[in-house]
C-alpha positions in Angstrom: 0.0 0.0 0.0 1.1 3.1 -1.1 0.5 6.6 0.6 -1.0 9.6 -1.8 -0.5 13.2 0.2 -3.1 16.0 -0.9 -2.9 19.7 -0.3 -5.8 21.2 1.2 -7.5 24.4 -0.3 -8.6 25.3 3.6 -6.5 28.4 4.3 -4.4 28.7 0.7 -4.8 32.2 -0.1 -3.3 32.0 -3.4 -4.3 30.7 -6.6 -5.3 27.6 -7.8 -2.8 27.5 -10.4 -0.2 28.2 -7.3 -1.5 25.3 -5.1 -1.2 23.1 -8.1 2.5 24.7 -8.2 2.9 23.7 -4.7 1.8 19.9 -5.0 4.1 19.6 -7.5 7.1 20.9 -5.6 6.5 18.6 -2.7 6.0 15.9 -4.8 2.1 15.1 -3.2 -0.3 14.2 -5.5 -3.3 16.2 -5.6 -5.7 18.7 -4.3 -8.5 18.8 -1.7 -11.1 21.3 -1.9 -15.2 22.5 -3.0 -15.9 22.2 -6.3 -17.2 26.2 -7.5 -21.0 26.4 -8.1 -20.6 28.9 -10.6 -20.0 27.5 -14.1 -17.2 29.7 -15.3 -15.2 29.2 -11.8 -16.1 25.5 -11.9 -14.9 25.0 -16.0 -11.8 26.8 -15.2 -10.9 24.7 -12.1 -11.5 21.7 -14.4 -9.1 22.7 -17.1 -6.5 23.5 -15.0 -6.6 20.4 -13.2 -6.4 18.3 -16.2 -3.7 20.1 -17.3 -1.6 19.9 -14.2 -2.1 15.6 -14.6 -2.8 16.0 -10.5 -5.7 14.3 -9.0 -8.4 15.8 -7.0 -10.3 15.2 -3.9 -13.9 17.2 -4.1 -15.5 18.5 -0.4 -19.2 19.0 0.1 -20.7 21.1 3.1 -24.4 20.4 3.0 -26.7 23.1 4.6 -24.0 25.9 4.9 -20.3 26.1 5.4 -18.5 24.5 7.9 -20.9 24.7 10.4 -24.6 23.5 9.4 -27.4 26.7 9.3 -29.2 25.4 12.9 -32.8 25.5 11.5 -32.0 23.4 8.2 -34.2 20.6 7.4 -33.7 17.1 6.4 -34.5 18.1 2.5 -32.4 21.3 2.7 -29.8 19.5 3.4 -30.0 16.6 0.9 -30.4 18.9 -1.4 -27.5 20.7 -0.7 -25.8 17.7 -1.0 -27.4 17.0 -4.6 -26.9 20.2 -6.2 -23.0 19.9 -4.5 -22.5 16.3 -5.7 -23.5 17.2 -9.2 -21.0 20.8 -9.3 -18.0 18.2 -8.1 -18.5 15.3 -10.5 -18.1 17.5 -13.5 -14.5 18.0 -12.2 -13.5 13.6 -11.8 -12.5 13.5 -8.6 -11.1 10.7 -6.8 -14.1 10.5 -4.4 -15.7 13.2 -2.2 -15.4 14.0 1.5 -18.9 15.4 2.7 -19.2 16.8 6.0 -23.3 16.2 6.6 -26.2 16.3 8.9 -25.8 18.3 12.2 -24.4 17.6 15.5 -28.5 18.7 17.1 -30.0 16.1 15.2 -31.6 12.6 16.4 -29.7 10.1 15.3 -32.4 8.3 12.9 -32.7 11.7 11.1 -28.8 11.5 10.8 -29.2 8.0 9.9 -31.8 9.0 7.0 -29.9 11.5 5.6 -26.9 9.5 5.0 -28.7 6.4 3.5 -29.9 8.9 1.0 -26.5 10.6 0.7 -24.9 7.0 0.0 -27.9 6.4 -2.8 -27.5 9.2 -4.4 -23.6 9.0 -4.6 -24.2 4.8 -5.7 -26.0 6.2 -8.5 -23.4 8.6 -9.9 -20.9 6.1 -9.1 -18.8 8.1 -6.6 -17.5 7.0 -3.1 -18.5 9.7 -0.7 -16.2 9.4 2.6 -18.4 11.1 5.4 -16.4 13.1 8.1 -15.7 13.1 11.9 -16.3 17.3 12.3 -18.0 18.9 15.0 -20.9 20.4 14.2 -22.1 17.7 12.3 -23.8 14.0 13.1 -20.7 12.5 13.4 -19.1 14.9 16.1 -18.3 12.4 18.5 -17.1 8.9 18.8 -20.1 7.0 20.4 -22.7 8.6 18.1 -20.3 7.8 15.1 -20.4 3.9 16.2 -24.0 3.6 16.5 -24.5 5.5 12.8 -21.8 3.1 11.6 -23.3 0.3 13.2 -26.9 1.0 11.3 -25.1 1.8 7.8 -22.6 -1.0 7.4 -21.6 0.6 3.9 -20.7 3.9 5.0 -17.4 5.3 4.7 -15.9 7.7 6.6 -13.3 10.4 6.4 -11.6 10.4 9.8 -10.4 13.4 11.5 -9.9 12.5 15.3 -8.5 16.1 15.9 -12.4 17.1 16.2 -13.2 14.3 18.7 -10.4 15.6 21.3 -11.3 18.4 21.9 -15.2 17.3 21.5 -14.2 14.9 24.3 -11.6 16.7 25.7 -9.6 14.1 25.7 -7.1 12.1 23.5 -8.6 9.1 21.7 -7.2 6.3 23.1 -9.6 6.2 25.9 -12.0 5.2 23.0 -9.4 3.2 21.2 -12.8 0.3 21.0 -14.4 3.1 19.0 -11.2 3.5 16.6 -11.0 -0.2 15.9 -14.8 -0.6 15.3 -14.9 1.9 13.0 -11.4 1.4 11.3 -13.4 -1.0 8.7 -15.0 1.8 7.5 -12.3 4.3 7.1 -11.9 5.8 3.7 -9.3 9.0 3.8 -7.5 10.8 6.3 -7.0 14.1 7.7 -3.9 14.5 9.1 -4.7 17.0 11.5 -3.2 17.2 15.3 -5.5 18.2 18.2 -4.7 18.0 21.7 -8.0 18.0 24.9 -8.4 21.6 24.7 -8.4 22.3 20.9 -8.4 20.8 17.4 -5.1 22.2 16.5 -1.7 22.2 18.0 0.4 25.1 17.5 2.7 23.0 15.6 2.9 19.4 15.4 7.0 19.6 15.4 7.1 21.1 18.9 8.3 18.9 21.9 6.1 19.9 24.3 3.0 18.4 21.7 5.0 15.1 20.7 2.4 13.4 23.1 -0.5 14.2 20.8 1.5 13.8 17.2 2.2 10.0 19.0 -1.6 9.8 19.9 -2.9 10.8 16.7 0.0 8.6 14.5 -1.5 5.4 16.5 -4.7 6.2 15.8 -3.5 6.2 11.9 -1.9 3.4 12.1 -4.9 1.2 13.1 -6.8 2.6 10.2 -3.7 1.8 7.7 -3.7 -2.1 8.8 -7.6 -1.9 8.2 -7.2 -0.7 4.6 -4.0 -3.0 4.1 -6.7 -5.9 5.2 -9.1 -4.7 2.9 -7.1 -4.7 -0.3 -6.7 -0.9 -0.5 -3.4 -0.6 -2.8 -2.9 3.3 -1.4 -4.4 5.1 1.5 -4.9 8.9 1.0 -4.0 12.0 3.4 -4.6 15.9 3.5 -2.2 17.4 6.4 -5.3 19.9 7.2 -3.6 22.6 9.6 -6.0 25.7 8.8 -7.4 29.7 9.7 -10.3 30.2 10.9 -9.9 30.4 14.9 -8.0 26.7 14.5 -4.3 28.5 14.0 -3.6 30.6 17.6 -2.8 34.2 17.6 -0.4 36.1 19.7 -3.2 38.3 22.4 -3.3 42.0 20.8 -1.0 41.8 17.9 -3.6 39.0 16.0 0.1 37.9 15.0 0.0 34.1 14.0 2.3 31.7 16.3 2.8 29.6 13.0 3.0 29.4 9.0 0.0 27.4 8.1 1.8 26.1 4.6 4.9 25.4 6.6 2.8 23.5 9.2 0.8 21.3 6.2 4.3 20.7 4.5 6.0 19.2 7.6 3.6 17.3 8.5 3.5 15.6 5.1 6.7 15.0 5.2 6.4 13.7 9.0 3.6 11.3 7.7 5.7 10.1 4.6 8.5 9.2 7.8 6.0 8.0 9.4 4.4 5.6 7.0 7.9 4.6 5.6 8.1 3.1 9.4 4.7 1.5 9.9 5.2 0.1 6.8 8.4 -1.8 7.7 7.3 -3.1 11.1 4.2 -4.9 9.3 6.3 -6.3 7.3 9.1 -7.3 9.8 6.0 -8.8 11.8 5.1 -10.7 8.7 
């Protein structure tokens, strides 16, 4: 099994043509990002990523951005999804990462909307990898198992960062959870939280080597899932990003770190990383 790195578009604040640039030079293999809903954005996306030769993972939000609008209903939100699933396919992607449903749901409506998700994704013939992000149905590790548990062909996008500081806690009190749901783990993002955030300053710092460890575990027991399952390469996006996630110096609004530094090192530290997990399965076999 090979591993396939992907820039994220989270927090680039340059071109596309320059993230494509910046793929290249670190010798990862594509893009992860929303497809554009307007036309002329969304045709010029797609001929610039058929001209780089990179591949592409597409990102859905249904119901709003990030963080679900609180009053949307079931059918808002699988539309959403529907009109968002149709804008990415016209660009070929890989397979799509869709952060769905809402954290304030019951879990049956949760349930519902991704059994309708998955249908409309079998149709198109797309894998759809739902995430672990607050905010949404799967915001925490016991809810995620009993989803899993009713939708035995769901596929998830795993992002423990979310669940520590949802917990606040590391993950390997729940390492029961991690295993039960490794079966089902599609794609990766390699972001580092610690029990009172999502985001270390920077993974490379001593005093957070604890939670790098932590997380890199975690990883590890979804890599031996996909290895069992026949996958022939497991994908990452090192997902560092803005938006309250990277800390600020107090009055200056000064960041404490380079956000494109942060994603390229730990790329690199997961290309180590994976070089070493891959040796020790096979010294064990």
């Amino acid at each position: 099994m090979q591993l396939a790195l992907y820039k994220t578009l989270w927090g680039h604040e340059g071109t596309l043509e320059e993230a494509l640039n910046e793929v290249r030079d670190a010798g990862w293999q594509g893009i992860e990002g929303p497809a554009p809903l307007e036309r002329d954005a969304r045709n010029r996306m797609k001929s610039q990523l058929e001209a780089s030769g990179l591949a592409y993972i597409a990102e859905i939000t249904t119901a709003g951005s990030y963080v679900p609008e609180r009053r949307a209903t079931l059918d808002e939100h699988l539309e959403s999804f529907e009109q968002k699933l149709d804008a990415s396919m016209e660009l070929n992607p890989q397979f799509i990462t869709c952060l769905g449903a809402c954290d304030a749901w019951e879990e049956n409506r949760s349930i519902e909307f991704f059994a309708r998700a998955m249908e409309m994704a079998h149709d198109r013939g797309i894998t759809v990898s739902f995430e672990t992000h607050r905010s949404r149905a799967l915001f925490n590790p016991w809810v995620t198992r009993r989803i899993v548990e009713q939708l035995p062909e769901i596929r998830l996008t795993c992002d423990f960062s979310h669940w520590c500081v949802v917990c606040e806690r590391l993950m390997d009190t729940e390492l029961d959870v991690i295993e039960f749901i490794a079966p089902h783990a599609h794609h990766i993002h390699a972001r580092v939280g610690y029990d009172q955030g999502p985001q270390v300053p920077h993974p490379a710092a001593p005093e957070y080597e604890y939670a790098l460890r932590a997380h890199q575990s975690w990883w590890e027991i979804l890599w031996q899932s996909q290895r069992d399952r026949g996958y022939t390469q497991t994908t990452m996006t090192p997902e560092f990003g803005p938006d309250g996630y990277l800390q600020h110096r107090p009055f200056t609004a000064e960041p404490v770190g380079d956000l494109k530094e942060i994603n390229l090192w730990m790329g690199e530290e997961e290309c180590r990383h994976f070089a070493r997990a891959s040796m020790d399965e096979t010294q064990q076999a």
